[in-house]
DRENNU-793932 format. One record per residue (C-alpha): residue in one letter; x, y, z. Coordinates in steps of 0.25 Angstrom, whole numbers, plus 5000, padded with zeros to 4 digits. Last residue first. Layout:
AXYZ...
END
This chain:
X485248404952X486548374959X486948224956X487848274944X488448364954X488848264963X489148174952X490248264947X490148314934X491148294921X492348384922X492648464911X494048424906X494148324916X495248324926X494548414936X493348294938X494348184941X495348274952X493848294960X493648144958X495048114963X494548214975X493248144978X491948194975X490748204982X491548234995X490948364997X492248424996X492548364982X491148404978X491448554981X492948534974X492348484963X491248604960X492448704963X493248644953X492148624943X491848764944X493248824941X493348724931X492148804925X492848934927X493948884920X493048824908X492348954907X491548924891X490248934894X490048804896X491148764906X490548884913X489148824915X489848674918X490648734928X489348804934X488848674934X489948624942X489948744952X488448734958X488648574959X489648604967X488848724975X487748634977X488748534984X489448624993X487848684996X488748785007X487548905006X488549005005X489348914992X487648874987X487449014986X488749064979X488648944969X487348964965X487549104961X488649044953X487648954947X486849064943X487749144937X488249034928X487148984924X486649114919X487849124909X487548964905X486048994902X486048884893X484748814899X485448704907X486348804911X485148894916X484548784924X485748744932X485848894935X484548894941X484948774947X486048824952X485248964958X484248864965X485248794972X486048934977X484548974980X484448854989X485648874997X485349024997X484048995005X483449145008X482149075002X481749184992X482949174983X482549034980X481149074974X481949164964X482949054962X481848954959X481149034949X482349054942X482648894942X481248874936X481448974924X482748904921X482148764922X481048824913X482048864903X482948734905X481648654902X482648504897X482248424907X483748424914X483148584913X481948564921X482148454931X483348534936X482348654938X481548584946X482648554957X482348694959X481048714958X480848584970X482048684979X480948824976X479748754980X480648704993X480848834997X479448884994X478948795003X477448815003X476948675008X475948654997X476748704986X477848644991X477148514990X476748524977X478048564971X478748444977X477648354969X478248434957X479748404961X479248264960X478648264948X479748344941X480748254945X480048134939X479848204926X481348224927X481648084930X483048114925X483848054939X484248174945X482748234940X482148134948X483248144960X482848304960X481448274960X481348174969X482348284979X480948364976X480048264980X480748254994X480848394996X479348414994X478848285002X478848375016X477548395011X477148225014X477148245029X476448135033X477948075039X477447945031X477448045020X478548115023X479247965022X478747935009X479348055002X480648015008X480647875005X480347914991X481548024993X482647904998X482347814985X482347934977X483747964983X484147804981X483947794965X484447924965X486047914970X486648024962X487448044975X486548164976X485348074974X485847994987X486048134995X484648204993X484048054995X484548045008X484148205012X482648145006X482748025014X483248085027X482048195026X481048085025X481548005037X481548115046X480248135041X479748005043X480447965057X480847845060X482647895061X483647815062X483547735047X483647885041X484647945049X485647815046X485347845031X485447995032X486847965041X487447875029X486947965016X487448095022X488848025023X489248045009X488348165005X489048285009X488748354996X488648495002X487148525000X486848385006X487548395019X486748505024X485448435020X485748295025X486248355036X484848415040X484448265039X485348185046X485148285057X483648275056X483748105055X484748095067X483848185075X482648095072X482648005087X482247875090X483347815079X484447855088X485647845084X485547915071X486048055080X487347975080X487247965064X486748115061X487748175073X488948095066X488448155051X488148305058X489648285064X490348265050X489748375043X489748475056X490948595050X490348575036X488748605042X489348705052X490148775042X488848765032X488048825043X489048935047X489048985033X487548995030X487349075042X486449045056X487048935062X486748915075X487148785082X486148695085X484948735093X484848595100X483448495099X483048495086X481548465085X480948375074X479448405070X480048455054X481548445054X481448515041X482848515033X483148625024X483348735033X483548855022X484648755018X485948815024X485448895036X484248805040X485248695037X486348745046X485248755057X484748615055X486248555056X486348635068X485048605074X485448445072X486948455074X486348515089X485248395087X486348295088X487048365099X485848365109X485548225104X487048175108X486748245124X485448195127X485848045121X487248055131X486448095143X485547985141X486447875139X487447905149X488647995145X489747955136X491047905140X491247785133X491247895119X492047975124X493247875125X492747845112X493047975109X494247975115X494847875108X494247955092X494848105097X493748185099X493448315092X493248445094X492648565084X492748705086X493548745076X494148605073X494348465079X494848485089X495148355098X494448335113X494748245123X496248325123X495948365138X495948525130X494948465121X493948395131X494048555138X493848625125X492448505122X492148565137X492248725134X491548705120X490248635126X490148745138X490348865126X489348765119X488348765130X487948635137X486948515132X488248435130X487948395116X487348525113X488648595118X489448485111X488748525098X489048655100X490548635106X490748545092X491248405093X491948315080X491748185076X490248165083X489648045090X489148125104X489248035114X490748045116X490448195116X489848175128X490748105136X491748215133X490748315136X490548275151X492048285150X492248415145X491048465154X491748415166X493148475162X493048625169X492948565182X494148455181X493848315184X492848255173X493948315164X495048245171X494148105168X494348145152X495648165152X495848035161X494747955153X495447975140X496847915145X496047785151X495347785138X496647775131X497147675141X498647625144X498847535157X498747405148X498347435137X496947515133X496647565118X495847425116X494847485125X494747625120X494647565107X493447465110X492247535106X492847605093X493247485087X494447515079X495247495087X495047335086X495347345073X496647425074X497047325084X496847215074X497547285062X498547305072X498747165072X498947095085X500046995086X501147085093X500047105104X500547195115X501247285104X499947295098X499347325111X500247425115X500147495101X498747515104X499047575117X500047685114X499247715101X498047745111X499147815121X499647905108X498347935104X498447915087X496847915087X497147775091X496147735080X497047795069X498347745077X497647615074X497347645062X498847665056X499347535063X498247465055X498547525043X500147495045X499947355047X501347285046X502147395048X501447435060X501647275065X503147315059X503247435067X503147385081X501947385088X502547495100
END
């Protein structure tokens, strides 16, 4: 239809336009029209103009040819039939709802309805091809006619009702996966969550949830930032800040936490988004910033009046601190954690502060007293039926032991560290788990089962995206692979 020198010509161009047609035959019909119509338009310009979400629909009309106009009959004979008038009240909906995929549990909450209800209309928008699957379970709109959806949302009112209801469903979910993967890490403290969630009652079906939701729980943290009057966007940023964290997802966690925190005007929102900030900058060995982020912090619970909520905020000090060889510094902080456990009676978050003691300890050169701490902290581990934690505890006991010479219990332990941290789905914990334990064997003299190791610790990071493949290629050509930053950043 443009004729294949002008293709010829721009070849990029020609290719993004089809990109932006979603390779619709009628779209492509259309924008090749107007090329054709116009034998001095680029298609550079075209593609340009495209790519303007707001005025696609628009540009993809010729004379009696119409992407929207072919949109609207689908969705008009859904308005007609019986059994499609939930599928097109869904439709409109979804457009609201600024999500890449859709799920029939979020789209029940959406809706307000039940899920089989949810599942039988978002079937229906499928078989009227509205609807793409996108896996088990999982639809997706094709990019024209979400913007077709998009024009079609309810009134104002209807719409807000309907997008918080499915935020705070990803918020009770997200909440639920951590309560099962973290001992419930995140403390929403006077914030109510609104929709039960989906339950998720076993360590596996939280980490498939969490890996199966990465990509909607960062849309649904920078829709639900739309509203600055409301903290959901400061919760869910949040609780994904912890289940994000464990597996090295860090790249776009720093983006939604600082959009969360310039929404939000509450103190302890704004505390809690500080320290999960200052968790990610410090393991992008960024500490100048992650102190920066936990000083804010500390000052924000007490602006909130509520300065025993300081423990974890200290303690992350302490890590930072020690990170950075401010080892007194460390031991300071972690000590003005201690104090406020020891007021508030969290055993669990004694037993994280000894922890992150223990490193202090032997970089100071105490490896006995850093063994003797690090048993004391498995022991009080055992007791919190945490086995996240306890797969922590058991590497740094481990950690401790190699720094000792105990290579022969270091082993043991970081292999029981390893099948904890492998259930509880702590990706980058179980990296970190599997490089030292490289190291160990390299010492003792088991250079394959090292390798072995090194492979397994690489291969995690490369999954995480905290490495890239030519890095990945890098590392296995040296004859004994210097360490990662990842793992370097690691206490």
């Amino acid at each position: 239809v443009v004729g294949e020198e002008r293709v010829r010509a721009e070849p990029e161009a020609a290719a993004r336009i089809v990109r932006l047609c979603g390779g619709i035959p009628l779209a492509l019909r259309i924008a090749g029209a107007r090329l054709a119509a116009r034998p001095g338009l680029a298609l550079s310009d075209l593609a340009g103009r495209l790519a303007d979400a707001t005025r696609r629909l628009d540009l993809l009309e010729y004379a009696d040819l119409a992407v929207r106009a072919g949109i609207a009959v689908s969705h008009q004979h859904l308005h007609e039939e019986p059994a499609g008038r939930d599928a097109a009240h869904l439709l409109a909906l979804l457009g609201a709802l600024e999500l890449p995929t859709h799920t029939p549990a979020a789209s029940a909450a959406l809706a307000g309805w039940p899920q089989p209800r949810a599942e039988a209309a978002l079937e229906r928008l499928l078989d009227a091809r509205l609807l793409e699957p996108a896996g088990p379970d999982r639809y997706q709109f094709h990019d024209l006619v979400r913007l077709y959806a998009r024009e079609h949302r309810p009134a104002e009112q209807e719409r807000a009702s309907a997008v918080r209801r499915a935020l705070h469903h990803y918020l009770a979910t997200a909440k639920q996966a951590d309560s099962v993967v973290d001992a419930g890490a995140v403390d929403f403290g006077h914030f109510s969550v609104e929709q039960p969630g989906e339950g998720l009652t076993t360590l596996q079906a939280a980490n498939e949830w969490v890996e199966r939701e990465r990509d909607n729980l960062l849309a649904a943290v920078r829709q639900a930032t739309g509203d600055t009057t409301d903290q959901t966007a400061a919760f869910l940023a949040n609780v994904t800040q912890w289940l994000f964290d464990r597996r090295g997802w860090f790249s776009e966690l720093i983006e939604v936490s600082e959009v969360a925190l310039r929404s939000t005007r509450d103190w302890t929102a704004k505390a809690l988004l500080h320290q999960g900030l200052a968790s990610v900058q410090h393991q992008l060995g960024r500490f100048p910033e992650s102190l920066d982020n936990l000083m804010e912090g500390l000052a924000c619970w007490d602006r909130a009046g509520l300065p025993d909520r300081k423990a974890g905020l200290y303690n992350d000090l302490g890590i930072v601190y020690a990170m950075m060889g401010r080892h007194d510094d460390a031991l300071a902080a972690q000590e003005q954690a201690l104090a406020i456990t020891a007021r508030t009676g969290r055993a669990d978050h004694e037993a994280y502060i000894r922890n992150n003691r223990v490193h202090v300890y032997y970089r100071q050169g105490r490896c006995a007293e850093a063994v003797e701490e690090a048993r004391r902290v498995v022991a009080m581990t055992e007791k919190l039926d945490d086995i996240g934690s306890l797969g922590v505890a058991r590497d740094t006991l481990a950690d401790a032991c190699r720094a000792n010479g105990m290579l022969a219990e270091a082993v043991d332990e970081y292999r029981h560290a390893i099948e904890l941290q492998r259930a509880a789905g702590f990706t980058l914990y179980l990296a970190v788990s599997n490089w030292w334990l490289g190291h160990t064997l390299h010492d003792l003299g088991r250079p394959e089962e090292a390798w072995a190791c090194w492979r397994e610790s690489l291969d995690l990071l490369r999954k995480a995206r905290l490495l890239t493949p030519a890095e990945v290629t890098a590392y296995l050509a040296q004859p004994v692979p210097d360490t990662p930053e990842p793992v370097r950043n690691q206490l």
